[in-house]
C-alpha positions, 0 to 999 in steps of 0.5 A: 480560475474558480478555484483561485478565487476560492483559494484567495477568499479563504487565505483572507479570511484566516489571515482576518481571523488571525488578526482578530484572535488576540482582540478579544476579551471575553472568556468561555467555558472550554469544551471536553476533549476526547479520550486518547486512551487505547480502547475507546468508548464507542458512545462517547458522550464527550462530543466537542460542540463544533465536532462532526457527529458523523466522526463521533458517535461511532468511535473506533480504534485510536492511534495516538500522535506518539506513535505517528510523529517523527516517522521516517515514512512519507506516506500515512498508509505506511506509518500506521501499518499493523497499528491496529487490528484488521488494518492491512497495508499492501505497499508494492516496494521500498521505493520512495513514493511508491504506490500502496493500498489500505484494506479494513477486514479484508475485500468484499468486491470482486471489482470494485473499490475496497479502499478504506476512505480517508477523512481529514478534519471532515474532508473526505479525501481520494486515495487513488492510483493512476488510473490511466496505468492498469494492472501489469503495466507499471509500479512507479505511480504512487498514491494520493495518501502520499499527499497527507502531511504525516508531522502535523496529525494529532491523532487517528481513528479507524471505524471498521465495522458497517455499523460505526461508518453507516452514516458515511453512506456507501462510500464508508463500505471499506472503512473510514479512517479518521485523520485529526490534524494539529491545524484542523483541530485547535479548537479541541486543544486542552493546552493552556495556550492563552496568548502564548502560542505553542510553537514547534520545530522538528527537524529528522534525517534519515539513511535509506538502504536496501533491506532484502538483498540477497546472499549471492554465490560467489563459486560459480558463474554464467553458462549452462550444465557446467560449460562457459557461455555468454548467457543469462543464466548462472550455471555455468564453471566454477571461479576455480582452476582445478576440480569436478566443475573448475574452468580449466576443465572447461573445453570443447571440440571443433570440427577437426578434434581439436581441443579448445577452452574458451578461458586462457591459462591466467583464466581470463576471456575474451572481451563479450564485446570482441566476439559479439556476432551482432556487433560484428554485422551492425557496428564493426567499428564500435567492435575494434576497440575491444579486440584483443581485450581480455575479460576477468572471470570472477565473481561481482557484487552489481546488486550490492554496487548499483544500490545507494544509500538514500536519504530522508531529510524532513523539516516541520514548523507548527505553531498553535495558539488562541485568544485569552477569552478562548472565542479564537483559535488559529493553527498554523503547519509547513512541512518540507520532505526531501527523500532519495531512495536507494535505487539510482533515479529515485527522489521525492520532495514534498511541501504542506501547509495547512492553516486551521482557524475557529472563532465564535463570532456571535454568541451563538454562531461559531465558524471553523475553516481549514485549508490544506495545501501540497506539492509533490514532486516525484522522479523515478526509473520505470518499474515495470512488473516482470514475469520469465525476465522481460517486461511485460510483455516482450523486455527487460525491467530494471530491477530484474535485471540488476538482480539477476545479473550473472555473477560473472558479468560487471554492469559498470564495467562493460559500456551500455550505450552504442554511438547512435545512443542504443544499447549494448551487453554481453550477449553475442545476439545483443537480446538482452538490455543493459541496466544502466541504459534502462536507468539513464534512458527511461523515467517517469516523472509525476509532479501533483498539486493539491488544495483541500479544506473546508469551511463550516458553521454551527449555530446553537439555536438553545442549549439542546438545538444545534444547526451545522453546516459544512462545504468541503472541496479536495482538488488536485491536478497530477501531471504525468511524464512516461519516457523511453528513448529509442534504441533499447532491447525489446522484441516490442516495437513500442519499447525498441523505437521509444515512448513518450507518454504525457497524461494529466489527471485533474479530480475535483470533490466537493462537499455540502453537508447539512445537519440538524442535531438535538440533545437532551439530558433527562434525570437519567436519560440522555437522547440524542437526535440528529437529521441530515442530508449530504451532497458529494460530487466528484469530477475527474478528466483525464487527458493522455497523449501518447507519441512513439517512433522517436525521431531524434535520440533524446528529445522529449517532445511529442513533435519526437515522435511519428505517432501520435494518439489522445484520450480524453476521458470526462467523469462525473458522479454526483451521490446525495444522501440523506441520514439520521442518527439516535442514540440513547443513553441510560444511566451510563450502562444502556446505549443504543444507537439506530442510524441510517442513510440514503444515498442517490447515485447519479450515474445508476438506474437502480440509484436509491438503497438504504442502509440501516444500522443499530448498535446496542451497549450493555456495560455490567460494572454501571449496572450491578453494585457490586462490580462498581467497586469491583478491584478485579473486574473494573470495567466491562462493556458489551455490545452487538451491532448490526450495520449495513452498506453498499457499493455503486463504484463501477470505475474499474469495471467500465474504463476495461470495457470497448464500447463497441463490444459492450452490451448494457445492463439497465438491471444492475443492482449496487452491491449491498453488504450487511454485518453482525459484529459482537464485542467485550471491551474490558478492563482487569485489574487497572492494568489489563484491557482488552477489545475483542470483536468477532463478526460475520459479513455478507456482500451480496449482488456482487458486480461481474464481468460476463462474456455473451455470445450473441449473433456470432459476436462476443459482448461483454456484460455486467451482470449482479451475481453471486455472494461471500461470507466473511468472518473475522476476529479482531484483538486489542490487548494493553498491559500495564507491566510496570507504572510505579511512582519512581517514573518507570513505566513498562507497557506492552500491546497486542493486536491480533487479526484473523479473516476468513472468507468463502464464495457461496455463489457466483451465479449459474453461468460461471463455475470461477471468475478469475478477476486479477490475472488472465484467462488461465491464471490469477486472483479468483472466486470459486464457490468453496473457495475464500476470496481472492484465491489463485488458481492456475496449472498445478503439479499433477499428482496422483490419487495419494497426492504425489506429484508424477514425473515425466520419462524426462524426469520433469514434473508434469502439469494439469491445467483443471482438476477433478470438476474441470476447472482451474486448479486451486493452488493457494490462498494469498490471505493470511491464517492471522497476523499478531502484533507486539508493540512495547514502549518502556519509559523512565523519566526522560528516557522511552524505548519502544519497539514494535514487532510483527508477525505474518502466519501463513498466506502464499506469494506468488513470487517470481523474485524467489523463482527467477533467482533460483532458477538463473542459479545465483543465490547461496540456495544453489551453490550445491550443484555439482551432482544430479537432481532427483525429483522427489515423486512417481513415474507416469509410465510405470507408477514407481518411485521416479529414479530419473536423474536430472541436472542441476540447471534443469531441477532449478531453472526447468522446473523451478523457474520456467516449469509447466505449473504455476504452483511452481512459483507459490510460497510461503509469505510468513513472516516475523518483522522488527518493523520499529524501535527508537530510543528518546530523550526529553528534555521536560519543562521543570528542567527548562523552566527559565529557558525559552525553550519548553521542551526539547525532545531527541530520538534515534528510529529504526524502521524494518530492521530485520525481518525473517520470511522463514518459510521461503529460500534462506539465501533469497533474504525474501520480504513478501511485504510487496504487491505487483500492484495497487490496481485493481483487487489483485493480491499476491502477485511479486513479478519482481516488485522490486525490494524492501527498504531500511531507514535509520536516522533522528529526529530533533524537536523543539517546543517554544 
């Protein structure tokens, strides 16, 4: 209720301000915009008055409004991927609202959060997961930067290194990504709007289609080693008659010597339905039907046939405009987004609006409000990550199961639903689900509210004196629906009998923030001096009912359900934070800058730590006379900095935790990051300029889970152990290739990542703590090893490195290595990633194009395993000989010369073989990920007409892409995570594919 009062009084005061903008009649003296170019002075002096300096003193990366509007992505995180050196986005699929995470440089916690923070227009915004599904759970929950409204951004700006997000605390220990909307940022707007508002209108359509299908063998179907058999693996005769492999020499003895096929002479089966054991002993009358039906033995495209074409329809109104004596302005966004995705099930539809208001109601006092509402709604199949084919733990996921259908098998024709509503399939046992009873009997659901804006105050004491104040409030209530109904197959009961899940999230942010900010220019020195303190509060409930044993097929309600349990979970955290800001500046080619900040944490016993930054500029070509008017050499800046952090988020540690077995830690430090970066921002010849950024970071006290075994009894304790090194290297590179007076224009861009990371110390009572995956297997820190890298059973191999066969002719596995530890088998972190981004122009028309290219990191892909292994790609067709693994004899230490068959080299070795190694690759990479092709029509050409300005675009977004490294036949895109939960990185247990959107957008300016 309080927040519907909140809500009324702010709607009035803006639609009051609004009245009142065009009432007015005297006239200001409008402020300096910021510079939208690429490289972006970090001491830039050009501060509008009302700015928060927390968003302006530290100027990072800037991405310009071009290369965001008319994005066929609904989430902001997407629309910005390898936009900017050190930025990675992990997306889990091509589903629409599914989840993905923003890293800046890479992790620095083992358990904590490493998400970038996201302020909009000041607002300091959560980009969680849902937190009551954890890792290996589910896929189908998005995150809460899918409630950003990407049409009205004017611009972003990234903050990477500690010592440009130092005044945002512990909390800006990830990075800070800076989102300017058109609303919240009027009153910085250089257009001549006056008393006539600027209004738009874009309108866009887009088709949706799968982008990574793979390319299906067409020559053989299901069975085992040649011979026919309703299994689930794709080894069996080929879909000819005659030859080595062909169905008619399909056959079989019975006990009297009698020679049987089970194919007839026009090479057709008998119904699976009519020789199914199961159907015999539970539904017989259900099997009668299907007696004497013949079964057509012949390949079929269900992947291809299950997926659809989607769609992305997005509609934008803004209208922007401001009174003639410039003392008001008002800012006003709708947007409605309607997507279906390519997977059957599968659609989003979202509205925003957002209203943005300044006015200067005294001579001295100016007041600024913003506010930004959204509605998602979200329907989707449950996605769960698979490992071996089943759900984890004990069935079948969707995607898989559509995947790896054998070719032999037609989903849609054969019935999936049994009279009392369960499902049936092909297989004689019944063990396996039919896909589409997954898709029509399970779901989840998520429709979000959400209201975040702010109000702030500036009064101008004198010309050097300011004092600002601003209050903030992000608050969303995220209604979740989880559903199963009874009869599917699983060895679980929970997913045989059904499900249904219902959990509300309810999170609330508000935000004080108090500064007092002094500035003087003197002859040749201008100093800067601000103080301030900041009060944040975060409130998150979480009430979850879950209800299984169904009673009734198809009814939802938890009264359904015979059994019953409630969760209700309370968090509050309340961080105040005092900080200070200097900054000098001489002549223009001295700058230094000192800050720091305090934060108190409320639910900590060591709750106090200070974190310091100084950043100093040195730019030769103000400095020397003689590169001032230097033709080659136009400008140079130089610049080292020292920045630091820390972090006291302990959520994911304690929501794993029994409290009965849980052993306290009243010790416990916050982990506390420190860095030195260097960097040259220069610009060459009036066409060149480059960034580049190198820089060493230490994350030490790092948070851990310890098992400790007191009086018979384990308890689980966080303890602070342990220290990482990161180093990195950060380039931004733009060239003017062409810009000649006849209106062409050529530029290119290229940005370039390279991370490195090593544990140097995890403390004396581990030796590797492997934090993402279980107990013998996952994402982990080993002292020599980067951050993150998988350990787990390895191919064992000899003293030469070559891997040792059994007497079988199998790989044979090791589960530690020579210190007695969990083998290192690959590291999910790229050697580099370079972008090319291209944008050509000539008059009206613009062509751009945006290429990435991924070097090196592993995936541990079981879509790759599993599709090989069941037989089904192009990569296996070559089947018809035996196997010889290449490797030596553990008996004799020879060249191993044991044959092995076809099935047993790709499914027991490649697919279910003892080693984890088995299933990691390559994840390089090279992406087309955008192009489009515009048209504007100018103003000189509307110069009469009412419409300004009309603007039409054709966009493609992942056109193509090639994982070079990985089975051609898999059409594999690694640009998927098995989940957004937790720090995991690497893991495709079936994450599902890829997407492809192609469509135009349509622009009007009034």
């Amino acid at each position: 209720m309080k927040n519907l009062y909140s809500l009324i009084l702010i709607l009035s005061f803006l639609l009051l301000s609004f009245q009142v903008c065009f009432s007015q009649s005297t006239k200001e003296k409008q402020k300096q915009t910021l510079s939208d170019s690429l490289i972006v002075n970090i001491n830039n002096k050009a501060i509008d008055s009302i700015s928060d300096k927390q968003q302006t003193i530290a100027l990072g990366y800037t991405i310009k409004k071009e290369q965001i509007e008319d994005s066929p992505e609904l989430d902001i995180n997407r629309v910005i991927t390898n936009k900017i050196s050190g930025l990675e986005v992990k997306q889990v699929n091509g589903l629409s609202g599914s989840a993905n995470r923003i890293w800046i440089r890479g992790i620095s916690s083992i358990y904590g959060d490493n998400n970038a923070l996201f302020v909009v227009d000041g607002i300091p915004m959560t980009n969680t997961t849902n937190e009551f599904k954890q890792w290996m759970k589910d896929l189908s929950t998005p995150t809460r930067s899918l409630d950003i409204n990407p049409n009205n951004i004017e611009s972003i700006e990234v903050l990477k290194s500690l010592a440009e997000t130092n005044l945002y605390g512990s909390e800006g220990r990830n990075g800070v990504i800076l989102i300017n909307t058109k609303t919240g940022s009027i009153k910085n707007s250089d257009l001549n709007l006056l008393s006539n508002p600027q209004i738009q209108f874009s309108f866009s359509k887009f088709s949706i289609d799968i982008a990574s299908l793979p390319d299906y063998q067409d020559k053989f179907g299901q069975g085992w080693d040649q011979g026919f058999g309703w299994y689930y693996a794709n080894w069996g005769p080929g879909f000819y008659k005659d030859g080595l492999g062909g169905w008619g020499n399909n056959f079989y003895y019975d006990e009297n010597g009698n020679i049987h096929s089970p194919f007839d002479e026009n090479g057709t089966l008998p119904h699976p339905y009519s020789t199914s054991s199961w159907l015999l002993q539970h539904y017989p009358d259900y099997q009668a039907q299907f007696i004497g039906q013949r079964y057509e033995w012949e390949p079929r495209n269900n992947a291809r046939d299950f997926f659809e074409t989607g769609s992305n329809i997005n509609a934008s109104f803004n209208i922007l405009t401001k009174s003639k004596n410039d003392k008001h302005t008002f800012g006003f966004d709708l947007n409605y987004i309607d997507e279906v995705g390519f997977t059957p099930g599968n659609s989003l539809s979202k509205y925003n609006i957002s209203i943005g208001n300044s006015s200067r109601v005294l001579k001295n006092l100016r007041f600024t409000t913003s506010l930004n509402v959204s509605r998602t709604d979200l329907d989707t199949p449950i996605h769960y990550p698979s490992h071996y084919s089943s759900i984890y733990p004990f069935s079948f996921t969707l995607l898989e199961s559509v995947f790896t259908t054998p070719r032999s098998i037609d989903i849609f024709e054969l019935p999936y639903e049994l009279p009392d509503g369960g499902s049936i399939y092909y297989r004689g046992d019944n063990a396996i689900e039919h896909p589409l009873w997954t898709l029509n009997n399970t779901g989840f659901s998520q429709l979000t509210n959400r209201l975040y804006g702010d109000i702030s105050l500036q009064y101008d004491l004198n010309d050097n004196f300011r004092l600002l104040y601003n209050t903030s409030l992000d608050t969303f209530i995220e209604a979740n629906i989880n559903y199963r109904n009874k009869g599917g197959v699983s060895d679980s009961n929970l997913l045989r009998n059904g499900f249904y899940d219902t959990w509300d999230n309810r999170r609330r942010i508000i935000k004080h923030n108090v500064k007092f900010d002094y500035n003087k220019t003197h002859k040749d020195i201008t100093y800067d001096f601000l103080i301030g303190a900041e009060n944040k509060t975060n409130n998150h409930s979480q009430k979850v009912k879950q209800s299984d044993e169904q009673i009734v097929y198809g009814d939802f309600i938890h009264s359904n359900f015979l059994n019953h349990s409630e969760i209700d979970t309370i968090k509050k955290k309340n961080i105040f934070g005092l900080f200070g800001h200097f900054s000098f500046d001489y002549k223009d080619y001295l700058f230094i800058d000192i800050s720091g900040r305090n934060d108190f944490v409320s639910d900590e016993v060591n709750n106090s730590v200070f974190m310091p930054a100084v950043d100093v500029s040195f730019v030769p070509t103000q400095y020397f006379d003689k590169l001032k008017k230097n033709k080659i050499l136009n400008y140079l800046k130089l610049r080292s900095a020292y920045g630091t952090s820390a972090n006291y988020d302990k959520a994911s540690l304690s929501s794993t935790i029994n409290s009965s077995s849980y052993d306290g830690n009243a010790n416990l430090l916050p982990e506390f990051l420190s860095e030195i970066e260097y960097g040259i921002e220069s610009m060459l010849f009036d066409f060149v300029s480059f960034n580049l950024r190198l820089y060493n970071r230490r994350a030490k006290n790092l948070l851990i889970r310890h098992f400790e075994y007191i009086n018979y009894e384990n308890f689980l304790t966080i303890k602070n152990v342990g220290e990482v090194k990161f180093n990195g290297i950060e380039l931004d590179l733009g060239l003017d290739i062409f810009k000649n007076r006849n209106g062409f224009r050529y530029r290119s861009t290229i940005n370039f990542t390279k991370t490195n990371s090593e544990v140097i110390d995890i403390g004396e009572d581990d030796d590797i703590i492997l934090y993402s995956g279980n107990s013998s297997y996952g994402n982990g820190a080993r002292v020599g090893y980067p951050l993150g890298a998988f350990f787990g059973n390895r191919i064992a191999r000899n003293e030469d490195g070559i891997p040792i066969i059994d007497s079988n002719g199998n790989y044979m596995a090791e589960t530690i290595d020579e210190e007695g530890l969990q083998p290192f088998i690959g590291n999910p972190n790229p050697d580099f990633i370079v972008n090319y981004s291209n944008s050509l122009s000539y008059k009206n028309f613009s062509f751009s194009f945006l290429i990435n290219h991924r070097v090196g990191g592993n995936i541990d892909s079981y879509t790759i395993s599993s599709l090989l292994g069941r037989g089904l790609t192009a990569d296996t067709v070559d089947r018809l000989g035996t196997f010889v693994l290449s490797g030596v004899s553990h008996e004799t230490g020879e060249v191993n010369t044991i044959q092995i068959t076809n099935s047993d080299f790709y499914f027991g070795n490649m697919y279910a073989g003892p080693s984890h190694e088995i299933s990691i690759f390559d994840a390089s990479i090279i992406r087309l990920q955008e192009a489009s092709l515009s048209y504007n029509l100018s103003n000189k050409s509307l110069e009469k007409a009412f419409i300004k300005n009309i603007k039409f675009k054709v966009i493609g977004y992942n056109l193509w892409f090639n994982a070079y490294n990985t089975p051609k036949g898999i059409n594999y895109d690694p640009n998927v995570s098995n989940s957004t939960y937790g720090n995991n990185n690497g893991f495709d247990f079936f994450s599902g594919p890829t997407n492809k959107k192609i469509g135009f957008s349509l622009e009007f300016t009034f």
